[in-house]
C-alpha positions as CSV (number, residue, x, y, z in Angstrom):
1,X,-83.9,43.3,-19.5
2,X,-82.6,42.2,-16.0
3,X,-79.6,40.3,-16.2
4,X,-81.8,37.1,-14.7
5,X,-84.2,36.9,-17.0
6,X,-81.2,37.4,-19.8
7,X,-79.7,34.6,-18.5
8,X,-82.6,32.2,-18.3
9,X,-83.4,33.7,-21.8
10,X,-80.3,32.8,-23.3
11,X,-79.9,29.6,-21.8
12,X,-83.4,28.7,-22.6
13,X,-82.8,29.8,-26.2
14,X,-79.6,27.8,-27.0
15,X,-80.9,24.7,-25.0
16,X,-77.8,24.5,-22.5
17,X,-79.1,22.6,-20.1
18,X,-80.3,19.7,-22.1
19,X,-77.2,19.8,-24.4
20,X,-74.2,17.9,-23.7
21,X,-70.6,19.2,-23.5
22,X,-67.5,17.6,-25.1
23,X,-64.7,20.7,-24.9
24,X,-61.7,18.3,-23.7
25,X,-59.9,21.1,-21.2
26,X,-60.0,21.8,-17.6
27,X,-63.2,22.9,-15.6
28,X,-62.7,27.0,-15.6
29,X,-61.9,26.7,-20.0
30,X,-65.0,24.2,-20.1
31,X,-66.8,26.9,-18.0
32,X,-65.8,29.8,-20.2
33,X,-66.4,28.1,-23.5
34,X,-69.4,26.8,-22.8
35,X,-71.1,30.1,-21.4
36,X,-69.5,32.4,-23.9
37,X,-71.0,30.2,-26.8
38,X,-74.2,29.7,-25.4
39,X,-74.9,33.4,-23.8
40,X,-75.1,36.0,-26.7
41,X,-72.4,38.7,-26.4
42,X,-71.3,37.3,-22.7
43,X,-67.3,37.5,-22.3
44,X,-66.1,35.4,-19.5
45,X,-63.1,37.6,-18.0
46,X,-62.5,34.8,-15.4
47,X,-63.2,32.0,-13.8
48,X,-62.8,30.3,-10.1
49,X,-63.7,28.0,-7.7
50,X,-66.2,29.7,-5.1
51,X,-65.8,29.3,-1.7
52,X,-69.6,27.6,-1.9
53,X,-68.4,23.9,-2.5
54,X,-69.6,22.3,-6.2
55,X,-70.1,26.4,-7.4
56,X,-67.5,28.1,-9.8
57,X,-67.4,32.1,-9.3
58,X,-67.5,34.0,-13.3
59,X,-66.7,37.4,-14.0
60,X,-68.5,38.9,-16.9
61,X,-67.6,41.3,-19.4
62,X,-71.0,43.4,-18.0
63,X,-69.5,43.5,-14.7
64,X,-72.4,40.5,-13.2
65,X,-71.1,37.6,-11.3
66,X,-72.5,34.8,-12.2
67,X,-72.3,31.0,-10.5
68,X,-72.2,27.8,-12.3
69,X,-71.8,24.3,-11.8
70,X,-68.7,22.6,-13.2
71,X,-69.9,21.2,-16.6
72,X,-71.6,25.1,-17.0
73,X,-75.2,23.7,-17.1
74,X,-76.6,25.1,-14.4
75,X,-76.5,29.0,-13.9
76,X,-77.5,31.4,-10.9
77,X,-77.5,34.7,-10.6
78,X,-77.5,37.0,-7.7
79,X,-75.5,37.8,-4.3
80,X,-73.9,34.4,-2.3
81,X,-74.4,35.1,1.1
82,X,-72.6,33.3,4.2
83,X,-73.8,32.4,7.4
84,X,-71.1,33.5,9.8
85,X,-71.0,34.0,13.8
86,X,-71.5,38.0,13.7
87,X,-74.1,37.8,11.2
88,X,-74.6,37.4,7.2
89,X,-71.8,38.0,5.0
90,X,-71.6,38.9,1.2
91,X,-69.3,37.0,-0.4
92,X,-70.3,38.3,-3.9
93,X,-70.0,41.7,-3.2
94,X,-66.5,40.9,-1.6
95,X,-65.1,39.2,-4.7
96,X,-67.0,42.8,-6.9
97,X,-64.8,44.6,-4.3
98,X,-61.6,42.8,-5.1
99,X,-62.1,43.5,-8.8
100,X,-62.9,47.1,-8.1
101,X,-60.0,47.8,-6.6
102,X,-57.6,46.2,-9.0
103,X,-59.1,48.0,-11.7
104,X,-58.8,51.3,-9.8
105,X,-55.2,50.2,-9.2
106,X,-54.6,49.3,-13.0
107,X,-55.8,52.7,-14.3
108,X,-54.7,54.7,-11.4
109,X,-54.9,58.5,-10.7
110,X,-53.5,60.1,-13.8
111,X,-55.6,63.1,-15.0
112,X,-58.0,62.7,-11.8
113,X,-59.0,66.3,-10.3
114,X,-57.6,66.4,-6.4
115,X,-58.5,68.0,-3.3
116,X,-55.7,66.6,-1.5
117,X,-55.4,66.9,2.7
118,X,-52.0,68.1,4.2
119,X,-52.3,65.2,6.9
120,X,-53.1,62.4,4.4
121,X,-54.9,59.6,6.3
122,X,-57.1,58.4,4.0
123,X,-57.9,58.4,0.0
124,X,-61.9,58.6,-1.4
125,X,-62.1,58.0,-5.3
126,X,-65.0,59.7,-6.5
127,X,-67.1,59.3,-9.3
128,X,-69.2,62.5,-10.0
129,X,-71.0,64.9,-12.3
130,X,-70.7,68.4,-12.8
131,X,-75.1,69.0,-12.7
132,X,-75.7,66.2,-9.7
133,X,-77.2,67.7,-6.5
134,X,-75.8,65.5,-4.5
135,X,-72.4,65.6,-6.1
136,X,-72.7,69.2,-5.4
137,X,-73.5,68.5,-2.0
138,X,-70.7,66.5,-1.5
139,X,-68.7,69.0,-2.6
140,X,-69.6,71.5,-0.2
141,X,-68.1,69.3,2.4
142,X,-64.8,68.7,0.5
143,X,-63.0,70.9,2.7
144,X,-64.1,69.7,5.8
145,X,-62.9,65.9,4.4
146,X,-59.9,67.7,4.1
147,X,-59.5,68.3,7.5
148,X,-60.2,64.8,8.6
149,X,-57.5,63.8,6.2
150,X,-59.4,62.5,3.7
151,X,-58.2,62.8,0.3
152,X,-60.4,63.5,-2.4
153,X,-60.1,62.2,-6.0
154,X,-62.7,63.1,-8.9
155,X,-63.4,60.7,-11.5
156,X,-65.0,61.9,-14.5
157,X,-68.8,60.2,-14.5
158,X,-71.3,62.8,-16.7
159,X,-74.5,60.5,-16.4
160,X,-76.1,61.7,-19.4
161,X,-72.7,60.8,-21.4
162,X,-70.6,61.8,-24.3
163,X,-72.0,64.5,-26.5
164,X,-74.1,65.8,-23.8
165,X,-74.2,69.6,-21.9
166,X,-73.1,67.9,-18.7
167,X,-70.2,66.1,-20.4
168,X,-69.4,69.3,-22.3
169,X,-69.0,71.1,-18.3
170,X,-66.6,68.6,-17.6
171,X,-64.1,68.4,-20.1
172,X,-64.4,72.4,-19.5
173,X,-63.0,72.0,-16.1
174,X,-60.7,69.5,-16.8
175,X,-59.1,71.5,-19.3
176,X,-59.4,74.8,-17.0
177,X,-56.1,76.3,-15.9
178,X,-57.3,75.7,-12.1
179,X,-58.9,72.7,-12.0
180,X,-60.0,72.7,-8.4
181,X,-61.1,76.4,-8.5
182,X,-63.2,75.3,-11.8
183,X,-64.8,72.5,-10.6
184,X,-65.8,74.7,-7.0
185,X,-67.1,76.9,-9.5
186,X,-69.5,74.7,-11.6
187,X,-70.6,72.9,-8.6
188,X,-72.1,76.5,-7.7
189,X,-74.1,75.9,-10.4
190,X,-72.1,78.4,-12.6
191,X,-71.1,77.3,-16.1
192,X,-67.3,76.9,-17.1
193,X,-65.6,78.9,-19.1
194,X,-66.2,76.7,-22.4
195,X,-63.1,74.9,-23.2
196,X,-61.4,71.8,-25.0
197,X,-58.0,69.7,-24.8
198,X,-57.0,66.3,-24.8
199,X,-58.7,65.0,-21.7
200,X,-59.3,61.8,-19.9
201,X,-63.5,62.5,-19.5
202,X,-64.6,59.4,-21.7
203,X,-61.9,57.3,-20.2
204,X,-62.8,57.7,-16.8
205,X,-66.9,57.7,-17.5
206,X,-66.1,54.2,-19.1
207,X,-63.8,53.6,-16.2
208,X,-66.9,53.9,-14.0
209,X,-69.4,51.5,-16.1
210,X,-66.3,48.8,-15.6
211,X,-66.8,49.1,-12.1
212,X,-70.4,48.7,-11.8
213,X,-71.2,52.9,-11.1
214,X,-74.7,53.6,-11.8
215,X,-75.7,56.6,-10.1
216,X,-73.0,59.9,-8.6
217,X,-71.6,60.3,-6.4
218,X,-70.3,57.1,-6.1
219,X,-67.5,57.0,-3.4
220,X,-64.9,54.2,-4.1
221,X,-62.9,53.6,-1.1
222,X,-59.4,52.1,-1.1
223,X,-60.2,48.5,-0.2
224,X,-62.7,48.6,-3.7
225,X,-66.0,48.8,-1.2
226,X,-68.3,51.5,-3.1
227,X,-70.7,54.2,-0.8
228,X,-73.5,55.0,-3.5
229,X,-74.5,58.1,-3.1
230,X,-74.2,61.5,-0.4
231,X,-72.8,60.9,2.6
232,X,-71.8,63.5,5.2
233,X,-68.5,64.1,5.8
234,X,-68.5,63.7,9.3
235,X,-70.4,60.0,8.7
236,X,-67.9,59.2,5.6
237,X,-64.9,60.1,8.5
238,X,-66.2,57.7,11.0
239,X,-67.2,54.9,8.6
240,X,-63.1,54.7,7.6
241,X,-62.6,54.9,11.3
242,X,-60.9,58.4,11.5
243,X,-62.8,59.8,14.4
């Protein structure tokens, strides 16, 4: 089910908008309350004024913003645009952006697999899987993000998930002895040497459902923007401004 029709399900279901509220508190606990008790399963993470006057900005536990009046009757879902002089901005996907990046930040690079370039001018986090075309594709051109000075930094992200072959090829390069020469490798398309240890795998692939990834690769830049999908290196280089 969409995540509109959920909400209008819900609501509809628990009769929010006809029913009064009486939670004594200020506006962004009367928010939470009221949406967490109404919506099945929902957990408000927070809550804030948008910049859209009379609109409150809420961050769910499924990683959906969500916009409510201040009493919590009245829901919308979807992207708040603004009208500014160069154009149409996304205010929603800023505020995603802002999260990203702090929970990037918050779980930061320990047991990530890195392609690191000698002249350091930028760092791409990416989120990929061992049997994905384009993941593989991207990897071809690792070296040559290199030289532009990009750094790359692999996040676990088997899309089939735990208990799967693909997952299975990951935690085997993780726990290789070369990591980088292991992951080339079964981006070739050959399979790892099988292999297990303590490993970060279903850490990061839960990681990356925080974060709203749905599909590899899924490049997550520093400033917590995302580029689903291949891009070639030469276009990734420009689009952080390094040529």
């Amino acid at each position: 089910m969409n995540v509109k029709r959920f909400f209008m399900v819900a609501v509809m279901a628990t009769g929010v908008l006809g029913s009064p509220f009486g939670v004594a508190g200020d506006v962004e606990n009367r928010i939470s309350e009221r949406l967490s008790s109404s919506v099945p399963g929902l957990k408000v993470l927070s809550v804030r004024e948008s910049e859209a006057k009379g609109l409150y900005e809420v961050q769910s536990n499924n990683g959906d913003t969500i916009y409510t009046t201040s009493d919590g009757q009245y829901l919308l879902t979807g992207d708040l645009l603004r009208v500014t002089s160069n154009g149409i901005a996304n205010v929603t996907e800023e505020a995603r952006a802002g999260e990203r990046r702090k929970t990037m930040e918050n779980y930061g690079k320990e047991g990530v697999i890195s392609f690191k370039a000698s002249n350091e001018k930028a760092v791409v986090n990416v989120f990929t899987d061992i049997d994905c075309p384009y993941c593989r594709k991207l990897h071809d051109e690792v070296s040559q993000l290199n030289d532009y000075g990009i750094t790359v930094n692999y996040y676990a992200y088997p899309r089939s998930g735990p208990n799967t072959p693909s997952f299975a090829k990951y935690v085997s390069v993780w726990c290789a002895d070369d990591q980088q020469a292991a992951m080339t490798s079964a981006k070739s398309g050959k399979t790892p040497e099988a292999a297990t240890c303590e490993n970060p795998v279903l850490q990061q692939f839960e990681l990356g459902q925080r974060i709203g990834v749905t599909g590899t690769p899924a490049i997550v830049l520093e400033d917590g923007n995302v580029v689903r999908g291949y891009v070639p290196a030469k276009n990734l280089a420009q689009g952080l401004g390094l040529l």
